[in-house]
N, C-alpha and C positions, 0 to 999 in steps of 0.2 A: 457275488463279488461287489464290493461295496465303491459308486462313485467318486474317484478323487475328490476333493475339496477343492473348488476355483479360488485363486490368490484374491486375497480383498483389493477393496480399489475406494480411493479417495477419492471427494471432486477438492479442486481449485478453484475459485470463485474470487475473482478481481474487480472489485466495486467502489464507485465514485460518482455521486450524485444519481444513484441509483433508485431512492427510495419508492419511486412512481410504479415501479412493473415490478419491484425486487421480490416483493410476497407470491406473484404469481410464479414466475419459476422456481422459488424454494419449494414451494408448493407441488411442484411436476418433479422434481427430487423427490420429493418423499411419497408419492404416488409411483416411482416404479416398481415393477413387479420382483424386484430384486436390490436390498436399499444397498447404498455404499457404506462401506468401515466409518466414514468420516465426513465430513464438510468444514475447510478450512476457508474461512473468508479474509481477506485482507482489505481495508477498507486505505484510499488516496487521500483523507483527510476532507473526507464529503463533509461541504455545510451543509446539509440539508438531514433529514431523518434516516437516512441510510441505516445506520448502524442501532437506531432504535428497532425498525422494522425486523432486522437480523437477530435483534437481542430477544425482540418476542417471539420470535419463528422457534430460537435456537430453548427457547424453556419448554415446547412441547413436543421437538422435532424426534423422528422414531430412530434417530443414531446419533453418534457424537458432533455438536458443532462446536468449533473453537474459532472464536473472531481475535485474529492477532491485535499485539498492542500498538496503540498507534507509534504513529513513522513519519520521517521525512515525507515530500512529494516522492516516488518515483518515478513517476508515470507511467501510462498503459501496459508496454510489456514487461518492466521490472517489476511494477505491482503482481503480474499473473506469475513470473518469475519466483518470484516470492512467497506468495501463497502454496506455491509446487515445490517448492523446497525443505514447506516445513510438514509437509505431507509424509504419515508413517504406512502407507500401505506401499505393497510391490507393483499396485496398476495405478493410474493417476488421469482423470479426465478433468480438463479445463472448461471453466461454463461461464458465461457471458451472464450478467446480471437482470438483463430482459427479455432472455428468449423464454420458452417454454420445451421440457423435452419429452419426449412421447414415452411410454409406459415401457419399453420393453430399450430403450437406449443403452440403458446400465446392462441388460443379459444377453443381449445379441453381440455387443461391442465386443464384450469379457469371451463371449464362448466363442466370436471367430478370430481373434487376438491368439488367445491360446490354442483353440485347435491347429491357428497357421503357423505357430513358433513366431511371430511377428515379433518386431520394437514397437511395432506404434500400428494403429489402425485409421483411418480415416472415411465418411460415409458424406453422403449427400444432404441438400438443407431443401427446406420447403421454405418459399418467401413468403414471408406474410405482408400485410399493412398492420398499421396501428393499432387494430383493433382484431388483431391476429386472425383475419381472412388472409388464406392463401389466395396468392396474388402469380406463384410461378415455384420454379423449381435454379437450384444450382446446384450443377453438377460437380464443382470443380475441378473439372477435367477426368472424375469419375465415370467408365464408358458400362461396365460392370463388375459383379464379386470378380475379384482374382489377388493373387500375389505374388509380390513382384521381389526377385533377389537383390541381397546389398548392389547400392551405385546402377541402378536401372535408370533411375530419374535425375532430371534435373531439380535441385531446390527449390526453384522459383516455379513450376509448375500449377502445383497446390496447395494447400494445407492452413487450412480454415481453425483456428484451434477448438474453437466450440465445437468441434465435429471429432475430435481425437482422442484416444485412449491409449498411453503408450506408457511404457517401462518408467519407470520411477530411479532406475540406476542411470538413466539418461541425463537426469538435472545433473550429477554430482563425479561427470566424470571430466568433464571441461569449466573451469570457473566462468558463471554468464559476462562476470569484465571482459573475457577474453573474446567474446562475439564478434567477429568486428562486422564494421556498416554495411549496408548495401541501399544503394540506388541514393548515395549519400545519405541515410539517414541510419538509425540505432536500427540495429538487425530487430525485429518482431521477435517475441515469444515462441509464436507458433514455429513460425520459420527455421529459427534457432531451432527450436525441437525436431524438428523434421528433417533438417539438415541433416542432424546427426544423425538419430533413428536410421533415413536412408542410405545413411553410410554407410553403417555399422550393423545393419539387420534387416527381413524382411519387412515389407508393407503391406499393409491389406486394404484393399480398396472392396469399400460394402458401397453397391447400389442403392439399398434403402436409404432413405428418407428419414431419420428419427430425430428432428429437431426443426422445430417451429422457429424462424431467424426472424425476427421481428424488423423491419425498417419502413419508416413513413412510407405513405404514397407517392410522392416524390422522388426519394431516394430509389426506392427498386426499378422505375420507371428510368433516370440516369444510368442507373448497372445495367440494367438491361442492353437500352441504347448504343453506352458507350461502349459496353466490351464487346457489341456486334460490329459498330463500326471503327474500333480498336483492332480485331482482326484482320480487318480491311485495309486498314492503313497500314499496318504491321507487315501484311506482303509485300507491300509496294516500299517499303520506306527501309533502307538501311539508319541505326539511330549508332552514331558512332560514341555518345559522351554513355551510353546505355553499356556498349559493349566495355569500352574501359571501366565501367565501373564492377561489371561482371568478371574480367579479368582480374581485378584487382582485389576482389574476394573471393576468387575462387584460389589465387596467390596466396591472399592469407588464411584460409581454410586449408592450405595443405600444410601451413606452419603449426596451423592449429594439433592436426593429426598427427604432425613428425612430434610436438611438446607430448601430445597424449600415451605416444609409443613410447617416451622415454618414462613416463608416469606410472603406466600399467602393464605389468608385463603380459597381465589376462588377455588385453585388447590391442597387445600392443601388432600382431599380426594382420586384425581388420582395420584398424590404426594406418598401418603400413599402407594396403591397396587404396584406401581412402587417399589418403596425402598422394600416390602416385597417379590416379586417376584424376584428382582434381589438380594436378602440372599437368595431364592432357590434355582436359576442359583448358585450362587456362591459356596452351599453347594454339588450340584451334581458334579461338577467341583472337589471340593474337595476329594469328596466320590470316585471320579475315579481314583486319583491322587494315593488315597490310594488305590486301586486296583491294579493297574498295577506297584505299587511297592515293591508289599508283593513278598516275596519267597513262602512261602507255599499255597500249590494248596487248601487246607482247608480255610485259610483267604479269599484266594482272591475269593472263592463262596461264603463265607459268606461276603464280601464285595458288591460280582456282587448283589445280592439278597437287598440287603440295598437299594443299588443302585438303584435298577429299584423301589422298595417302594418311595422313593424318587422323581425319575424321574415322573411315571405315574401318583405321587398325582399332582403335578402341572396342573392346569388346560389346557385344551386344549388335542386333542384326537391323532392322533399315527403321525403328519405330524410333521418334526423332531426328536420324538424320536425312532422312531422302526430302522432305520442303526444305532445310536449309541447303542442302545442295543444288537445289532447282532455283532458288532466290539469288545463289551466290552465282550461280551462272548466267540467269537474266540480269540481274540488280549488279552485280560485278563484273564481270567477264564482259557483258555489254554494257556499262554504264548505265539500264534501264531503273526508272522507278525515281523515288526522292532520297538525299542522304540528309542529314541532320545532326 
């Protein structure tokens, strides 16, 4: 019995003022054990040799490279937006124009994407320094292989784009205009992507390692630092201008859904739970809001109490809500901790 044929997969590559490290990663493309359909690059109107370096890559490269025509600025995530848009394969992996990816990235991603029926996959990075010594490891909240059903996660948890490989009907079912902000600023690429995917399909979280993330000595040194004692603080600390702005796209993430249900009628039923589950999210968000704003220690337990009614009816069992319920009862119920 003769093997199915794995769907092909494009990469995305979004590049600006790249030209310094750009040859070594096209280079770890085309050294995988498995090449992609295609390489589309989208260049942000780099002054520097970028697009020379891509021009030479692309006359001897062992698959198709097409470097789009130049364009407006759009910057970072519309650039990678863009490049993934004009992407013709069914899988589609984003890559960052100075890491390097490890030999086997492109067949492990593909073969556990499809073995899990997944939208989107996501793996771990190895940090490097500058001169690509590993320096440490991120997990992004990846504990090991598993996967996970639509609306298990929350958005903002993970989702590195350099590290993803996910459905290509994902670009083209919500128009990227319609992303809205988060944490005040233009929704990310990645995140965007992820959003959705998570909505609308499984996840597949790979423990391995298959990309070399390139950041000065310095920089991994701050990541390191600050998101140990980010956690730290993040117990102790209710961040109120944080949750309003999570509430208010998690508001418009289910406008998003209810527009997409009236769009398609294929998705319009994962569409459906998506838009109701984030007026959940949005309502606990709120329900908290009103908690750790009340003075009286009366309200605010008869709020904590709402609260967790609330919290627990949503499906899925205590993985994310048992620490916020334990914050909201020391940090809320007794005024303990900092708010901000």
């Amino acid at each position: 019995m003769s093997v199915p044929e794995l769907p092909a997969v494009s990469v995305a590559m979004a590049t600006y003022k790249g030209a310094r490290h750009l040859r070594e990663q096209l280079d770890s493309i085309a050294a995988q054990t498995e090449l992609p359909a295609e390489l589309v690059i989208s260049d942000d109107n780099s002054p520097d040799d970028t697009i020379a370096v891509a021009e030479e890559f692309a006359r001897t490269a062992p698959f198709e490279v097409r470097i789009l025509p130049p364009h407006e600025r759009f910057g970072f995530s519309d650039n990678f937006l863009h490049a993934a848009e004009q992407c013709r394969s069914p899988l589609v992996m984003f890559c960052d124009q100075d890491d390097v990816w490890l030999p086997t990235k492109l067949t492990t991603s593909r073969q556990r994407l499809i073995a899990d029926d997944s939208h989107i996959l996501l793996h771990t990075l190895t940090l490097t320094d500058e001169t690509m010594q590993p320096v440490g490891h991120l997990s992004q909240g990846i504990e090991r292989n598993a996967v996970f059903e639509p609306l298990d996660f929350e958005p903002f948890l993970c989702g590195y784009g350099n590290t993803m490989m996910f459905r290509r009907e994902l670009l083209h079912l919500v128009p990227r205009t319609e992303r809205p902000p988060a944490d005040g600023r233009v929704l990310s690429h990645d995140t965007w992507i992820y959003t959705l995917a998570a909505a609308l399909g499984r996840v597949t979280h790979l423990a391995d390692s298959l990309i070399l993330y390139r950041r000065d000595g310095g920089n991994v040194s701050q990541l390191d630092n600050r998101s140990h004692r980010q956690r730290l603080v993040d117990l102790a600390t209710f961040d109120q201008q944080r949750h309003l702005d999570h509430a208010r796209f998690d508001h418009e993430m289910a406008a998003v859904f209810d527009r997409l249900c009236e769009r398609s009628a294929s998705w319009a039923e994962r569409a459906s739970r998506a838009a109701k589950r984030y007026r959940e999210r949005e309502q606990t968000l709120r329900l908290r809001l009103d908690l750790f704003g009340s003075r009286s220690p009366v309200t605010r337990w008869r709020s904590f109490r709402t609260l967790q009614r609330e919290r627990f009816a949503i499906p899925g069992g205590w993985r994310g809500k048992a620490l916020p319920a334990a914050k909201d009862f020391a940090l809320g119920v007794f005024g303990l901790g900092w708010r901000r």
